[in-house]
ROVO-312673 format. One record per residue (C-alpha): residue in three letters; x, y, z. Coordinates in steps of 0.001 Angstrom, whole numbers, m for minus. Example, Ala and Ser with C-alpha at 12.3 -4.5 7.8 and 13.67 -1.06 7.14 Angstrom:
<atoms>
+------+---------+---------+---------+
! code !      xx !      yy !      zz !
+------+---------+---------+---------+
!  Ala !   12300 !   m4500 !    7800 !
!  Ser !   13670 !   m1060 !    7140 !
+------+---------+---------+---------+
</atoms>
This chain:
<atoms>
+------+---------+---------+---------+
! code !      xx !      yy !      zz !
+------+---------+---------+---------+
!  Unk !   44587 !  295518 !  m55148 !
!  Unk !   44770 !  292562 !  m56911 !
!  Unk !   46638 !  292060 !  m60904 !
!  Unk !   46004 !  289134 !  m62908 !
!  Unk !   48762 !  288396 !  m65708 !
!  Unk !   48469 !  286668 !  m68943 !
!  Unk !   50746 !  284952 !  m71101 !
!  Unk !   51010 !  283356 !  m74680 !
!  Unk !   53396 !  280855 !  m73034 !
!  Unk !   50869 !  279612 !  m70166 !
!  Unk !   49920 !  276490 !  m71617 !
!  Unk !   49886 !  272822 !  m70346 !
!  Unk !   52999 !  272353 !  m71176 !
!  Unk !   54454 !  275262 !  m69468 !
!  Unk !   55554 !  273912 !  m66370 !
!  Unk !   57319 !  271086 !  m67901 !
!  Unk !   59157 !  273095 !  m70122 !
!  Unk !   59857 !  276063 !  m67062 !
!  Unk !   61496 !  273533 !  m64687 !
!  Unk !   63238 !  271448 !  m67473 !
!  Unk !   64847 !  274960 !  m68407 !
!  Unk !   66937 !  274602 !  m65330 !
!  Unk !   68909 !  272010 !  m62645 !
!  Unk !   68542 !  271453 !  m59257 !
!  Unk !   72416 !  271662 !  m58503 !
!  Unk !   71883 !  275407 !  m60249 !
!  Unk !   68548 !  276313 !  m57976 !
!  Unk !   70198 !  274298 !  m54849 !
!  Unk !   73214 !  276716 !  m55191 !
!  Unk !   70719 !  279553 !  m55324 !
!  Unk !   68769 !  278961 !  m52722 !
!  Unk !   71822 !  278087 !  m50465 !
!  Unk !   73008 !  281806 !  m50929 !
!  Unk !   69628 !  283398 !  m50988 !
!  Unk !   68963 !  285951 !  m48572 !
!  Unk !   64839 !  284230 !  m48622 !
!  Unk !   66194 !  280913 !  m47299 !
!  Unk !   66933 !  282764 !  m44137 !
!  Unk !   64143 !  284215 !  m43757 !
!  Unk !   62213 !  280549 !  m44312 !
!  Unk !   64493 !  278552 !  m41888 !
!  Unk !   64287 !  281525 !  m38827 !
!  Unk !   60266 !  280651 !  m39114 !
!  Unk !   60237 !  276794 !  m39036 !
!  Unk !   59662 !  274958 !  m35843 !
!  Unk !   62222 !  272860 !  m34542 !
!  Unk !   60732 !  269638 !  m35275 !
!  Unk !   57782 !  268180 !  m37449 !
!  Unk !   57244 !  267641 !  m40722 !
!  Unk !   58277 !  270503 !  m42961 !
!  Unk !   55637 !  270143 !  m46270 !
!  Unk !   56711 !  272002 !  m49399 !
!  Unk !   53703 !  272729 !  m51266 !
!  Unk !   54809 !  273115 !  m54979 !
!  Unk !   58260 !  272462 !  m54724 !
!  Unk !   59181 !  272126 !  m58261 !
!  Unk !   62576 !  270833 !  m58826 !
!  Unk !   62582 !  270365 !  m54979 !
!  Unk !   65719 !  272110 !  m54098 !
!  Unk !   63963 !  273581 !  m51124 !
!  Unk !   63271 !  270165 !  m49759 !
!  Unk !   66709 !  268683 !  m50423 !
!  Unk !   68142 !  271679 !  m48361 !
!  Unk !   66294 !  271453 !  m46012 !
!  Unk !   66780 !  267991 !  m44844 !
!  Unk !   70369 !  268787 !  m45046 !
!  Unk !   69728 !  270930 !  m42469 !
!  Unk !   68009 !  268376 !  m40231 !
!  Unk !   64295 !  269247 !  m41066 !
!  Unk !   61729 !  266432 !  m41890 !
!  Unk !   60694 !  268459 !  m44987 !
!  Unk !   59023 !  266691 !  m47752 !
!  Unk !   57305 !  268016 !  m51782 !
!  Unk !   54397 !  268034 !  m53287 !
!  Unk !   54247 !  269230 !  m57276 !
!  Unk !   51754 !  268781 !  m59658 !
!  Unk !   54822 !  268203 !  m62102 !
!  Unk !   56131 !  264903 !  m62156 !
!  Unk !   58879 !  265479 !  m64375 !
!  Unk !   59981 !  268111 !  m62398 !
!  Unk !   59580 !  265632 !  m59126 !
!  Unk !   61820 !  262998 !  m61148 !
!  Unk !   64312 !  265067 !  m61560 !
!  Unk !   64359 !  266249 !  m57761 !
!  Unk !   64517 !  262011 !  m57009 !
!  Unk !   67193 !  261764 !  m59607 !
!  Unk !   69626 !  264064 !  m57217 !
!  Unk !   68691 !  263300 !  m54003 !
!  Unk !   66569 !  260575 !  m52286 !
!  Unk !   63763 !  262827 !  m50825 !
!  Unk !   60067 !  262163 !  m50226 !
!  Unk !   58221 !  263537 !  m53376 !
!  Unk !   54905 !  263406 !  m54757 !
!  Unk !   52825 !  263950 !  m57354 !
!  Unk !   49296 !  266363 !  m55993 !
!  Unk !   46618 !  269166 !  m56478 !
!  Unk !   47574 !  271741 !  m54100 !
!  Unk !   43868 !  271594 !  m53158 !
!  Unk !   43662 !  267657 !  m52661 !
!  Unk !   46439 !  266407 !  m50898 !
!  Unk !   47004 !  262964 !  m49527 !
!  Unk !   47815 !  263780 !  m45648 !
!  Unk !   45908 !  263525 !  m42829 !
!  Unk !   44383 !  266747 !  m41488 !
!  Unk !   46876 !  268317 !  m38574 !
!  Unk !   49701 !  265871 !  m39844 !
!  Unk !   52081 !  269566 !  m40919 !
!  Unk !   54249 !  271174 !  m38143 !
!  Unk !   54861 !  273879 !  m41205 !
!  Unk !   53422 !  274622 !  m44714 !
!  Unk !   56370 !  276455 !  m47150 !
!  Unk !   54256 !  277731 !  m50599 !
!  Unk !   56758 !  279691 !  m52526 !
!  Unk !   55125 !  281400 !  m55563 !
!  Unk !   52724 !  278994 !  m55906 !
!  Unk !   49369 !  280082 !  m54985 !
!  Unk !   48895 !  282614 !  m57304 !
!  Unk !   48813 !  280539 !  m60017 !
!  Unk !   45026 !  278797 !  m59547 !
!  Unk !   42955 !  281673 !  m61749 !
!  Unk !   39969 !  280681 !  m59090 !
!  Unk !   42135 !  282542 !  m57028 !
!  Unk !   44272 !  280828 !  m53278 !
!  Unk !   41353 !  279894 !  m51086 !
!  Unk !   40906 !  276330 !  m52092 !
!  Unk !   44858 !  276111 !  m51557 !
!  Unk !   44998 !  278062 !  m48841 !
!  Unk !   41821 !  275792 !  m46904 !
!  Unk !   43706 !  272949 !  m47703 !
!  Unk !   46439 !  274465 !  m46150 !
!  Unk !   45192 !  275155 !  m42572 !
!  Unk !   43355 !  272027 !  m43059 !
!  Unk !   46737 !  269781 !  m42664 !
!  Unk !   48273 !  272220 !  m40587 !
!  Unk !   48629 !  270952 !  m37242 !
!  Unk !   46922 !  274006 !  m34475 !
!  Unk !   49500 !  276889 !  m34320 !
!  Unk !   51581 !  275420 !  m37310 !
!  Unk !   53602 !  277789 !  m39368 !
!  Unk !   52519 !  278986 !  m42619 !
!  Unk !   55298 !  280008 !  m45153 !
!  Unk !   53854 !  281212 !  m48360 !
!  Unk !   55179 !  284040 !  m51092 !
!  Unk !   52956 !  285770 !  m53855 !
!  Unk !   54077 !  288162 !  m56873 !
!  Unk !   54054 !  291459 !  m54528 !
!  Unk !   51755 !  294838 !  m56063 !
!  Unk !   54586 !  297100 !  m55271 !
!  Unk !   55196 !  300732 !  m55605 !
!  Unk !   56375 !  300301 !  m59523 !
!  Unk !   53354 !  298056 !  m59599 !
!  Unk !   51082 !  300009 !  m58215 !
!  Unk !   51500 !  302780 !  m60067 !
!  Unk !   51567 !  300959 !  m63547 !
!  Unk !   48530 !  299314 !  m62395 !
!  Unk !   46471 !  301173 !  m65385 !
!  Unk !   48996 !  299692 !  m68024 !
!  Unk !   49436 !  296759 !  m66303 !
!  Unk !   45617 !  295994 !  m66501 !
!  Unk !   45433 !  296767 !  m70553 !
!  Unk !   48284 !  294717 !  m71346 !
!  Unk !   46711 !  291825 !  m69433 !
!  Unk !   43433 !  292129 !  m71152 !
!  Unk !   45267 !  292448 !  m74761 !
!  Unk !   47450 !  289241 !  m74339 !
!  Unk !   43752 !  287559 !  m72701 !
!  Unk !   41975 !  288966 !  m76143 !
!  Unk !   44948 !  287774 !  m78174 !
!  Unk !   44499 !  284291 !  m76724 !
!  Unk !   47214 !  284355 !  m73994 !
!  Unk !   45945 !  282141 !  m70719 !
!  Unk !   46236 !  283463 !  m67255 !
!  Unk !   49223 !  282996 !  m65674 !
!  Unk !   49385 !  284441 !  m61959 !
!  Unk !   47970 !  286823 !  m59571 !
!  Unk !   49975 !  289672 !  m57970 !
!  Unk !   48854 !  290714 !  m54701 !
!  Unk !   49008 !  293939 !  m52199 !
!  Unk !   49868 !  293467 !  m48738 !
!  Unk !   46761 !  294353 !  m47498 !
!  Unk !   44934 !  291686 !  m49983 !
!  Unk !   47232 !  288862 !  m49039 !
!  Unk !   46933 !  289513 !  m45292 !
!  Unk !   42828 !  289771 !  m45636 !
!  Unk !   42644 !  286139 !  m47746 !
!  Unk !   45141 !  284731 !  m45055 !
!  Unk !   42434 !  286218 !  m42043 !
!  Unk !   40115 !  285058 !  m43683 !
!  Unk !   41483 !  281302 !  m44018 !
!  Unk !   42288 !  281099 !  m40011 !
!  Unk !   45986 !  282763 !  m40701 !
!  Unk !   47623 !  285007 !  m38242 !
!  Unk !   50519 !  287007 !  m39970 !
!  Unk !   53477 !  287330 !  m37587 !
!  Unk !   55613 !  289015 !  m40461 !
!  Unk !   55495 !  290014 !  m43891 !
!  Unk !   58497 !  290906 !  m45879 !
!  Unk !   59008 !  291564 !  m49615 !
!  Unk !   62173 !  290056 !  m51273 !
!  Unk !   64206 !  289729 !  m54118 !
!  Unk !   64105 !  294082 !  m55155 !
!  Unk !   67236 !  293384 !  m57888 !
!  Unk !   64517 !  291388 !  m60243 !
!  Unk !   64299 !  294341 !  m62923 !
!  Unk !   68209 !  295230 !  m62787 !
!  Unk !   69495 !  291898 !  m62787 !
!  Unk !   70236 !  292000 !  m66618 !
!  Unk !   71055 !  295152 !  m66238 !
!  Unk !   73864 !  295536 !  m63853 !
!  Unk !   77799 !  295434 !  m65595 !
!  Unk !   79970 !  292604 !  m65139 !
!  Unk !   77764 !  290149 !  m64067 !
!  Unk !   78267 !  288087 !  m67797 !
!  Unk !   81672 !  288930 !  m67425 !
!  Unk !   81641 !  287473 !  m63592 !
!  Unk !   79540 !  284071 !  m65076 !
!  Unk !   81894 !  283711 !  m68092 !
!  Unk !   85022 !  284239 !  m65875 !
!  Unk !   83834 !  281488 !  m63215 !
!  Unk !   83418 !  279376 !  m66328 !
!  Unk !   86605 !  279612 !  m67581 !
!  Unk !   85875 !  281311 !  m70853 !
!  Unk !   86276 !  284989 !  m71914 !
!  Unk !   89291 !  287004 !  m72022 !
!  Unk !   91927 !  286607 !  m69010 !
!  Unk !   94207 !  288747 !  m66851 !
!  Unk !   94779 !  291972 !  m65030 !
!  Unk !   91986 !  293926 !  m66916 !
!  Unk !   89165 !  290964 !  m67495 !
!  Unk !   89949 !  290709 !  m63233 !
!  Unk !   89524 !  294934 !  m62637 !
!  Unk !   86117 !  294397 !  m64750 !
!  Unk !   84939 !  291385 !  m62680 !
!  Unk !   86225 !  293343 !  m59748 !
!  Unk !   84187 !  296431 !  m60482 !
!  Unk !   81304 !  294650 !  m61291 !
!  Unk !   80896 !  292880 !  m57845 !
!  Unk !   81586 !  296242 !  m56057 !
!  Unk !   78995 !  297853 !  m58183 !
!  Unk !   76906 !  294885 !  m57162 !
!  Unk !   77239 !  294370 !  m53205 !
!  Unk !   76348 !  298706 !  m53563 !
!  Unk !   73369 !  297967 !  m55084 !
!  Unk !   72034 !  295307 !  m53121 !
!  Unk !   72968 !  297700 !  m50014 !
!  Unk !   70409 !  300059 !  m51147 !
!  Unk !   68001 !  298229 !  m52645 !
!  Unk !   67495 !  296069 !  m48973 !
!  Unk !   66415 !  298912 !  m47389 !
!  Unk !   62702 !  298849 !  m46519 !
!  Unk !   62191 !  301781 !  m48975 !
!  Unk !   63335 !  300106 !  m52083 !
!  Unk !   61946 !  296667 !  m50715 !
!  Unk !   58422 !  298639 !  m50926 !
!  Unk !   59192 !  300323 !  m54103 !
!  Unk !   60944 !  296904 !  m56139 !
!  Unk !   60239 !  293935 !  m54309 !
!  Unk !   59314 !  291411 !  m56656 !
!  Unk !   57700 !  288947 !  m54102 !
!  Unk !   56250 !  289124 !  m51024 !
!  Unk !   56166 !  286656 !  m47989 !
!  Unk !   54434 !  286461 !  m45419 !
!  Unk !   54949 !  284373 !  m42309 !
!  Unk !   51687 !  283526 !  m40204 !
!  Unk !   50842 !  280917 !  m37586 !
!  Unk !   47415 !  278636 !  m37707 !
!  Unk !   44859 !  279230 !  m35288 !
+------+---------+---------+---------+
</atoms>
């Protein structure tokens, strides 16, 4: 099962504006906490280069090297790439996913991260270009929108909202993918899947959940103050570290996960 979303908002512009919308010191600090950097970094090889393929802001890459990985970015953004240079002195540059400028087998590891769903021809011209650079039994890192339970069974709805924003005049804007589709297009491009895991299941609560303003506003240094502004922060982090408890079980991963990643080795 495959879902194909629209948006008013998906125009030329869009990526520009998306990535200019945040830092890299915010999405560095992210993905330094983020439970899906440890699952990335437990898949890399040892040694090679590490390409990013749509690395945006290039966070990724910039943490990675910290870590002692050769990783280096590719974005078809280039403000988003100056602004990556502009914190850290990484290798960046400017490419179509589906053109780039390395020699073929020249990758120890490829790291997509909600990229490929993005070409409306759908990921097989990425994906070929992929294995194509991909040195024999590299890794392949790569993470689509996941069709999950919730998903899955708002399919029907899903479908005629899509088509009204496509009537309206929206433009496509991604691809969400079942497990079983994303392992058949990865077979089908040479991939063997050693492990696929969704991630990130808090997505639809996040604005939801109590305190966390209060938490943000309190690390700030705004907002009220003392014994009862610290009980609410308080609360709000043990209602959070609960929640995340449940919702990393495999259950609620299959029921909520927003993405899904799969980790697969070149043949």
């Amino acid at each position: 099962m495959r879902l194909a979303y629209y948006s008013a908002t998906a125009h030329a512009d869009f990526w520009t504006e998306h990535w200019g919308a945040h830092t890299v010191d915010e999405l560095l600090a992210v993905a330094r906490e983020s439970p899906l950097t440890t699952l990335i970094v437990d898949a890399l090889p040892p040694a090679g280069i590490v390409l990013e393929a749509g690395c945006g802001l290039a966070q990724y890459v910039i943490l990675l090297r910290e870590r002692g990985w050769r990783a280096v970015g590719v974005d078809a953004s280039v403000e988003a790439l100056a602004s990556g240079r502009r914190r850290a002195d990484v290798p960046l540059a400017a490419s179509d996913l589906r053109a780039l400028a390395i020699r073929s087998g020249a990758v120890a590891a490829y790291v997509s991260l909600g990229v490929i769903e993005h070409d409306p021809a759908g990921p097989d011209a990425i994906l070929a270009e992929a294995r194509r650079v991909l040195a024999p039994q590299g890794m392949l890192i790569v993470s689509v929108p996941y069709v999950n339970g919730l998903r899955r069974i708002g399919a029907p709805w899903l479908r005629r909202r899509g088509r009204a924003v496509a009537a309206a005049g929206g433009a496509f804007y991604q691809y969400a993918f079942s497990r079983r589709e994303l392992l058949a297009v990865l077979d089908r491009h040479g991939f063997a899947a050693l492990a696929v895991r969704p991630y990130d299941p808090a997505r639809i609560l996040r604005r939801v959940l109590p305190g966390r303003g209060t938490a943000r506003r309190h690390r700030a240094g705004t907002g009220s103050s003392g014994p009862a502004a610290s009980r609410a922060v308080g609360r709000g982090q043990w209602i959070r570290g609960l929640a995340r408890g449940a919702l990393y079980t495999e259950p609620a991963l299959r029921l909520l996960g927003h993405m899904l990643l799969v980790v697969a080795r070149r043949a």
